[in-house]
C-alpha positions in Angstrom: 60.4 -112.5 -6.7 59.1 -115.3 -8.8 62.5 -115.1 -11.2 64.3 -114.7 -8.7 62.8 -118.2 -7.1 63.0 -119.8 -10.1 66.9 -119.1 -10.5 67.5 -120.4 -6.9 65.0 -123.2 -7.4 65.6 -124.9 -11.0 63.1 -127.2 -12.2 64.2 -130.8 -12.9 63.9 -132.6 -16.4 62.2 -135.5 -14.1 60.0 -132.9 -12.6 59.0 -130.9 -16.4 58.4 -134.9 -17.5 55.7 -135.5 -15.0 54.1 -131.7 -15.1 53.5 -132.1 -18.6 52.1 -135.5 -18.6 49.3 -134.1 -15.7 48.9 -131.0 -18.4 48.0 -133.5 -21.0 46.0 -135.8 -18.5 43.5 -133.2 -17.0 43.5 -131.4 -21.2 42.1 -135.0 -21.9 39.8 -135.9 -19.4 38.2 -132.5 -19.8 37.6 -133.3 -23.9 36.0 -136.4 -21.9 34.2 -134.8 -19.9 32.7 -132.2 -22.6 30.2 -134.6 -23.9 27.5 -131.6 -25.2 28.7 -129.9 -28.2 27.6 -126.9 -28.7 28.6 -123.5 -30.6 29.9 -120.9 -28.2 28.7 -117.7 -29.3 26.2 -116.2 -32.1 25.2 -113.2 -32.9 21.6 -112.2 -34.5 19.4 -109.4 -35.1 15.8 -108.2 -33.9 13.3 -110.2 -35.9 15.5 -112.8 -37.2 16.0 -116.1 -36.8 18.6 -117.9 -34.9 19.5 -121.9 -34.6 20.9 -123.1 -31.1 22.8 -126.8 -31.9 23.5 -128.9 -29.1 24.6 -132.8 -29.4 25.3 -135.5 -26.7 28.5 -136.7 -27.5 28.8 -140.4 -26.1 32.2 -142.1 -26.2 31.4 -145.5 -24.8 27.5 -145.9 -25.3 26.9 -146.4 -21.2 25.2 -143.2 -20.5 21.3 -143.0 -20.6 19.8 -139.9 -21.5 16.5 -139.2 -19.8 15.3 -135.4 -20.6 17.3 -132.4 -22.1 16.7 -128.9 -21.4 17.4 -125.6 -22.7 17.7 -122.9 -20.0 17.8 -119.2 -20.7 19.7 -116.5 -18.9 19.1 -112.9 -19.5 21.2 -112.3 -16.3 23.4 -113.4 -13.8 21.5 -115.3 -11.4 18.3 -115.7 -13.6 17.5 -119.1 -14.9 14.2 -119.8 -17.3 13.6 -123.0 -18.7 12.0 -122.4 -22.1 12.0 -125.5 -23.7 12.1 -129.3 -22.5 12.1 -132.5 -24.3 11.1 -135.9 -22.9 11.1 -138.9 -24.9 8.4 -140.4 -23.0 6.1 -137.1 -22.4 7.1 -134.6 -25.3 7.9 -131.3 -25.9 7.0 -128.4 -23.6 7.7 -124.9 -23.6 6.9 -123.3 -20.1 8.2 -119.8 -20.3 5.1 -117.5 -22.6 7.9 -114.9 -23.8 8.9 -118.2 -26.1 5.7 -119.6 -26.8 5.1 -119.9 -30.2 8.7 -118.6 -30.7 10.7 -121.4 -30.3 10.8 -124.7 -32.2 13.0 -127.9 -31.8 14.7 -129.2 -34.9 14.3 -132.9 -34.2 12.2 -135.2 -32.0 15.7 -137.0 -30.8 17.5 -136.9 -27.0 21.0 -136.9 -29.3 20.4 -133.6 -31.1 18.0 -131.2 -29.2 18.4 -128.5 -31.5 15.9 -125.6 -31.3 15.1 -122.5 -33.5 13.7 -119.1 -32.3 12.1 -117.1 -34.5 10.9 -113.6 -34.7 14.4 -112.3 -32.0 13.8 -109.4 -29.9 16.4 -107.5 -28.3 15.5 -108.3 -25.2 16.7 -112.1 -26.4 20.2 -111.7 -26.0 21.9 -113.7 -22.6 23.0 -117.3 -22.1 21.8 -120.2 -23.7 22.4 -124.3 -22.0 21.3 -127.3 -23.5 21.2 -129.2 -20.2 20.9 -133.1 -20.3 19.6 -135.5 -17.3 21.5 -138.6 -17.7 21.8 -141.7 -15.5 24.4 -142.7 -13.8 26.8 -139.7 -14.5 23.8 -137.2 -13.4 23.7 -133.9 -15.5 25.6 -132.7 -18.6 25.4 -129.1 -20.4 26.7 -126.8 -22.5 26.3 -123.0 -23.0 25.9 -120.6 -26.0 26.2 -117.1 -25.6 23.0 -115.1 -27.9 24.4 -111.2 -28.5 21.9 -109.8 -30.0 22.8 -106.5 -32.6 20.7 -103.3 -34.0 21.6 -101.4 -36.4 21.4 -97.7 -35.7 18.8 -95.5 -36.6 20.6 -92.2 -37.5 19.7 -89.0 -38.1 20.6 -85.3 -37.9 19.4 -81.7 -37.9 20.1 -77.9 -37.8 19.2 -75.6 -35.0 18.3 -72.4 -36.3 19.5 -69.9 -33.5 20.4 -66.4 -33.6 23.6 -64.1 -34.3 25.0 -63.8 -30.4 27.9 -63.4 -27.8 27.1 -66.8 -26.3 27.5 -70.6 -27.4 24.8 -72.2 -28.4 24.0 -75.5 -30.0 23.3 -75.2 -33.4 23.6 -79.0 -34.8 22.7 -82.0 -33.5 23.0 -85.9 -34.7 21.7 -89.0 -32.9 22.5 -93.1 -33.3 19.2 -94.6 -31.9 18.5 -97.8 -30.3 21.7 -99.6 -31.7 24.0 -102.0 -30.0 26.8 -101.8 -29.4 27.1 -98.3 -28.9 27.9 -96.2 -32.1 30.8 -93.3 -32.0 29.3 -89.9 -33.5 32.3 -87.4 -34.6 32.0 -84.3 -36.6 33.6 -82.7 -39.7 33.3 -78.5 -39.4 34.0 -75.4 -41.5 33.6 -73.5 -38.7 34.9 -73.6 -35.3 33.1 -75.1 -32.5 33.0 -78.3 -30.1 30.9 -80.9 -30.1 29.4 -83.0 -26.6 28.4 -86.7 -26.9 25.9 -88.5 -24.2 24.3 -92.0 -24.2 21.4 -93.6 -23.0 20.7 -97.4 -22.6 17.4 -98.8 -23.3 15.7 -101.6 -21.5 16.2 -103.8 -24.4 20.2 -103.7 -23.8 20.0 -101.1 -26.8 21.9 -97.9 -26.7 21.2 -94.3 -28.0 23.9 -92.1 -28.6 23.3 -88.3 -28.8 25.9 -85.3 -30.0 25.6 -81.6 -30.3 27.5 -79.4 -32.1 27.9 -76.1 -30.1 29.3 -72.4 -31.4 28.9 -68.6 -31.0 27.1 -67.8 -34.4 27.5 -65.0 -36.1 26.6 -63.9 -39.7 28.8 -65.0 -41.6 28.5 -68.3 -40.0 25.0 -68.6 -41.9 24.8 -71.5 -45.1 28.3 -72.8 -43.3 28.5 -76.2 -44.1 28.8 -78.9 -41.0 28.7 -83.1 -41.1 28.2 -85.6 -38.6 29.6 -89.5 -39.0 28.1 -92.1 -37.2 30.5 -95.4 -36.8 28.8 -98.5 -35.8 29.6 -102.3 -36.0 26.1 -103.7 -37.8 27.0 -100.5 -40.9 28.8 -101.3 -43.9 30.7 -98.1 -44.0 30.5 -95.1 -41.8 26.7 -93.0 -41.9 27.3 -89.6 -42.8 24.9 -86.4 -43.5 26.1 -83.0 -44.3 24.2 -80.2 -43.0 24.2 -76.2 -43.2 24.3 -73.8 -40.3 20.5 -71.5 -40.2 22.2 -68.5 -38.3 19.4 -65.5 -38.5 20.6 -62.0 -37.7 19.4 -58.4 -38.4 19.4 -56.4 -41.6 22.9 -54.6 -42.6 22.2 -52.0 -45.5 23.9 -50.3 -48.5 22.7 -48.3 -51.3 24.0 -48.6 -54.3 23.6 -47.0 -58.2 24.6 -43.4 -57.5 27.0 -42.6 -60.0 27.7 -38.3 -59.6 26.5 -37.9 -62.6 23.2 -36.7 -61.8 22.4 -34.0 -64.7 19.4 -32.0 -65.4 17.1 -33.9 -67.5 18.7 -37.5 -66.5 16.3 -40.0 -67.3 17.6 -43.3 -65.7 19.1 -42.7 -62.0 18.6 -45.3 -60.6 19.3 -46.2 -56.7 18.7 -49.8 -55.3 18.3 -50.6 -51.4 20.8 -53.9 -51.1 20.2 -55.7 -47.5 21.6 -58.5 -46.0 19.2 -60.1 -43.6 18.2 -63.8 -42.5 15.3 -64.2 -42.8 14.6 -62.0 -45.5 13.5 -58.4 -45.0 9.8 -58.0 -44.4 9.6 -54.3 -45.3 11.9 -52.1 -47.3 11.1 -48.0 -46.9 12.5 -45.3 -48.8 12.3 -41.1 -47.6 14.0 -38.5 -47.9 15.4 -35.6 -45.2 14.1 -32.9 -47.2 10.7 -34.2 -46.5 8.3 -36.1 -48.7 9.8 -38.0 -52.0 9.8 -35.5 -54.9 7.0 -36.0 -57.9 9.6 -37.1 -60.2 10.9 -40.2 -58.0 8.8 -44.0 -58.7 9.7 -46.9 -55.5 9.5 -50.2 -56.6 10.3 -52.4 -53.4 14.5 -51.9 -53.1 14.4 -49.9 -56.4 14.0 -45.7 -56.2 13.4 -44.8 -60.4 14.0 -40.8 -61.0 11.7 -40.4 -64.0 13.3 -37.3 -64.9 16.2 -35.7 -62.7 15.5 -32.0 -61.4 16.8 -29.8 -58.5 13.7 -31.4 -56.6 16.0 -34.7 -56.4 18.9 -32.9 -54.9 18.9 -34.5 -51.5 19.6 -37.1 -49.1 17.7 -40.4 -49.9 17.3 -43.0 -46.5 16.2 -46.5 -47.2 15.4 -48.3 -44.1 14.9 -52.0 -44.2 13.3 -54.4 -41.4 13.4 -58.2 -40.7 12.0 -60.1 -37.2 15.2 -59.4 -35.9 15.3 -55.9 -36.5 15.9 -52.7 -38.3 18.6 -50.8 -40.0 18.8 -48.0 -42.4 21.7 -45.6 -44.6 21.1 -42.9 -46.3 22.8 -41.0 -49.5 23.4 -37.5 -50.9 22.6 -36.6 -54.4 24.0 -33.8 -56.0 22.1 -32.6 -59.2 24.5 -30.7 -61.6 23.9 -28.6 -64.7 25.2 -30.3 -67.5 26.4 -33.8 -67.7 29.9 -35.0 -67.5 31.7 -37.5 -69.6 33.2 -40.5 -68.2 35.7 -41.9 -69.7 36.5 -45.6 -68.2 39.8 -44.9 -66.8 42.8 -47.6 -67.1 42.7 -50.8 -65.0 45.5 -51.0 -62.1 47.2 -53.7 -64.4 47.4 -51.1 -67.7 49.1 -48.4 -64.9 51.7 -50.9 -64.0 52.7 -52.2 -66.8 52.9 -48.5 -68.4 55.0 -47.4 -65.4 57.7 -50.3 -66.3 57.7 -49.4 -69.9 58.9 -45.9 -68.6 61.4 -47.2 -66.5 62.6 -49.4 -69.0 62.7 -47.2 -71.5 64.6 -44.6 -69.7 67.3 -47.6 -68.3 68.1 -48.5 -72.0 68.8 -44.6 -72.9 70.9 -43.7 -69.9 72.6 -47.6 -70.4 73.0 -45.8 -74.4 74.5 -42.5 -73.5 77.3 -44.0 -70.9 78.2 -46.1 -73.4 78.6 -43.6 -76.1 80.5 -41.1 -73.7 82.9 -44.3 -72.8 83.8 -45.3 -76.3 84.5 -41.2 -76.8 86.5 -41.6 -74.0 88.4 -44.6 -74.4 89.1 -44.2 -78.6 88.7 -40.0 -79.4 90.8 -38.2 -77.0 94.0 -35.3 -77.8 96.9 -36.1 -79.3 99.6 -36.4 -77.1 102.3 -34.4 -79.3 102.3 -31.5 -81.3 103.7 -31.8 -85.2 106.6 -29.7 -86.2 106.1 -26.6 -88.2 106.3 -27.2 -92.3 109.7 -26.8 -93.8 110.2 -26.1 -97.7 110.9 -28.8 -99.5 111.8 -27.5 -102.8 114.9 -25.0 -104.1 116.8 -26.5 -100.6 120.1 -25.1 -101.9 119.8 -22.1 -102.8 117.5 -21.4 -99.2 120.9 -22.8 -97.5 123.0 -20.5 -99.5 121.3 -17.4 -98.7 122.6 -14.6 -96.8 121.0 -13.1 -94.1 120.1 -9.9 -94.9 116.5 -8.7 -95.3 114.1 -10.4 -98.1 113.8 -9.2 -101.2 110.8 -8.4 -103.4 111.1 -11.7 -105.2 111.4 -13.5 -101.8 108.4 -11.7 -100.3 106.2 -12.4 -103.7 103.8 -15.7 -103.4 105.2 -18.7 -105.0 103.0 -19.8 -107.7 101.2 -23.2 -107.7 103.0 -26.2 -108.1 106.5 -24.3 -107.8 107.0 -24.5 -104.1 105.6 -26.8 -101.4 106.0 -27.5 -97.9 106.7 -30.9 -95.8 107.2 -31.8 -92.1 110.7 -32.6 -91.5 111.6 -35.9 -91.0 112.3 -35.0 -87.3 109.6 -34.7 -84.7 110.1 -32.5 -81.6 109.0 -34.1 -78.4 106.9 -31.4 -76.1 106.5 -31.7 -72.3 102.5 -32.0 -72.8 102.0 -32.4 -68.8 104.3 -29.1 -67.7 102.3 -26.5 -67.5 105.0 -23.8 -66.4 106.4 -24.3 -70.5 102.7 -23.2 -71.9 102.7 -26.5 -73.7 99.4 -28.2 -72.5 98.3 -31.3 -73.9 96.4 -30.8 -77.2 98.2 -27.8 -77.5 99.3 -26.1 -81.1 102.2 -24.2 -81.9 101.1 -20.5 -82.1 100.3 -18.2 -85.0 103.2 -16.2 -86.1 102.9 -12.7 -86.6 103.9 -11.0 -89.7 107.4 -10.5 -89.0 107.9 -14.1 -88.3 106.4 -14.6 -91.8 109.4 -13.1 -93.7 112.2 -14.2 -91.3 115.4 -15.3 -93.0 115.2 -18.4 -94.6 119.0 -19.3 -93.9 118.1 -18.8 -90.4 114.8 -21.3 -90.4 117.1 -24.2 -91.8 119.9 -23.2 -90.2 117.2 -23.1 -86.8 116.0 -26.7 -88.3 119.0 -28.0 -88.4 120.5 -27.2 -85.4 119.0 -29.5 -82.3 120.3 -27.5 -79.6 118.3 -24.2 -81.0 114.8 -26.4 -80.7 112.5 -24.4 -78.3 108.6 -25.6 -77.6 107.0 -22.4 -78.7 104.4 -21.5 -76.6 100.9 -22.9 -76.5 97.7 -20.6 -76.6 95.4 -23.3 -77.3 93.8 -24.7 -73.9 93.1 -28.3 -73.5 89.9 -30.0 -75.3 90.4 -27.5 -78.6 91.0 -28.8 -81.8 94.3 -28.4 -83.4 94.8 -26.6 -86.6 98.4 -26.1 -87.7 98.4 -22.5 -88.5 99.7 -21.5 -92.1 103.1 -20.3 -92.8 104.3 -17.5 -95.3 107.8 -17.6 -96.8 
């Protein structure tokens, strides 16, 4: 509504001219009128000192000052007068709660300036240094006293008990401080925390806080910390505290190794509890009745001085604290002879031996494929078969033969060096992949008989020499054997 009257309604430049010369007229006729100078606020603590300055400023000289004043207010509506000065009559100093207390600074109507000493709390309100002048009629000014306290902080533990409930089990407190202070806590554990204040007739405050939980054991020697924050500190107040939770006994025995021979001299069994507060009494029996000769109790300790079927039995060790009681018990088993233990390997040795395997079996299985591969790829059957040998020497007179059957001298072996043999310059190409022929791949040409040994020579060259009488013999050499040319007789 306003902007919108103040777009319908624009203000003049005449009309801004003449506001702001009243602005500036009533600004300097209240400097005028301001003619005791004092400070407007101070702060001070309990049994401290404070000075209160107050001046009568007198622009033009025509004001007479008769008596000045300075009138305390604690509270609204409250006026004491606790100190007057009169140039004619003195000082006086009518309220007792300042007697003694309060001083003025100089004997003088211009500067009425007073010091209290020894502050209290209770101090703190609204100072005026009030002056009776003639013809004006009174003048004053006020200063505002806020008196401050430092804290006094502390904190504790609450020892409670293990439960189902929550309970408080910390508490920290900012006494008789003003202002206020702020408590806030720093926790291990989970938990809330409830803050409550109380003023005190001094305009002090006390600030309380509790730290609340449902304890259990484990809670116990947790650590908690309450920070107090409060104007008049330095830095922030802070005291670290651990949780007292007390609970009953839990038990275990331990030492019992199964190793318990005849004739043992050191079994050992010790009674471990944890209790808070400390177990009161620890107990030791046995089911089969009272503890056997051999058996010495020292506190949580049961010594066998010398192991014998007497100690083969269940051992109970019961232990007790203000809270309560709890017990456990263990079987010993007494054997004949003893048994040696070797320490066996730590988890880490198993492991790593398990991976050594595993690596070691990789690289030989990685070794064998790649041996099998290169066989493979590099060693496998030839993939034709040579031609049988021809003779190399006495050509001619093997081309002039007749046919008929072969005589003695043909039949006899050729002596060393006199006769030799030679593949033909011509290889025959087999069908290695048609298995009707017989010719498999790898295949050898077959072993003649003895009647192929003396055939007709004429008829081998003339055989050799003739393409069209070429014939793959047969194979009788499966795939994967070796081949071995067989030998031929002429």
């Amino acid at each position: 509504m306003a902007r919108d009257y103040a777009a319908r309604c624009p203000v003049s430049p005449v009309r801004s001219t003449w506001l702001l010369a009243a602005t500036v007229l009533l600004f300097a006729r209240g400097i005028a009128a301001q003619k005791v100078r004092v400070e407007e606020e101070l702060e001070a603590y309990p049994t401290e000192s404070v000075e209160l300055r107050c001046q009568f400023i007198d622009g033009g000289g025509r004001t007479k000052l008769t008596q000045v004043s300075w009138i305390w207010e604690p509270t609204d509506g409250q006026r004491d007068n606790i100190a007057v000065y009169h140039p004619m009559y003195g000082q006086s100093f009518p309220n007792t709660d300042f007697k003694d207390r309060v001083v003025f600074l100089h004997n003088s109507l211009e500067n009425p300036s007073i010091r209290i000493s020894n502050l209290r709390m209770s101090d703190a309100g609204r100072y005026t240094c009030e002056y009776a002048t003639y013809p004006s009629g009174n003048e004053q000014g006020t200063t505002t006293l806020t008196m401050l306290a430092k804290p006094k902080n502390s904190a504790k533990v609450v020892t409670v008990q293990a439960g189902t409930k929550s309970v408080v089990v910390a508490q920290c407190e900012a006494a008789d401080g003003k202002p206020a202070a702020t408590i806030k806590w720093l926790a291990s554990v989970g938990g809330n925390h409830s803050t409550s204040s109380t003023n005190g007739p001094d305009g002090t405050v006390t600030v309380r806080s509790e730290y609340r939980l449902v304890p259990t054991p484990t809670d116990n020697g947790r650590e908690v910390t309450c920070i107090v924050n409060q104007r008049t500190q330095e830095r922030p107040w802070d005291h670290a505290m651990k949780l007292s939770v007390e609970y009953p006994p839990s038990v275990s025995i331990e030492g019992y190794d199964n190793n318990w021979y005849v004739g043992r001299s050191d079994a050992t069994l010790l009674c471990l509890a944890n209790a808070n507060p400390e177990p009161t009494t620890i107990t030791w029996t046995a089911v089969s009745g009272p503890l056997p000769d051999t058996v010495v109790v020292d506190g949580n300790k049961l010594m066998v001085k010398k192991v014998d079927d007497a100690v083969n039995t269940t051992f109970i060790c019961e232990v007790k604290n203000k809270h309560g009681s709890s017990k456990t018990q263990i079987s010993t088993l007494v054997i004949e002879e003893r048994r040696e233990t070797t320490p066996g390997p730590s988890s880490g040795a198993v492991i790593g031996g398990i991976l050594g395997v595993l690596a070691f079996i990789g690289i030989i299985i990685g070794t064998i494929f790649f041996i099998r591969k290169r066989q493979e790829d590099g060693e496998g059957p030839p993939k034709h078969k040579p031609p049988p040998p021809v003779k190399a020497s006495s050509s001619t007179e093997m081309l002039n033969k007749s046919s008929g059957p072969p005589t003695a001298t043909e039949t006899a072996p050729l002596s060393p060096g006199e006769v030799y043999y030679e593949p033909t310059g011509r290889e025959p190409v087999t069908n290695l992949d048609d298995e009707t022929t017989g010719a498999l791949n790898g295949g050898a040409p077959p072993v003649l008989d003895d009647s192929a040994k003396y055939d007709n020579v004429n008829e081998l060259t003339d055989h050799n020499l003739d393409p069209s009488n070429h014939e793959p013999p047969a194979a009788n050499i499966s795939r994967g054997e070796s081949f071995v040319s067989p030998a031929m007789f002429v």
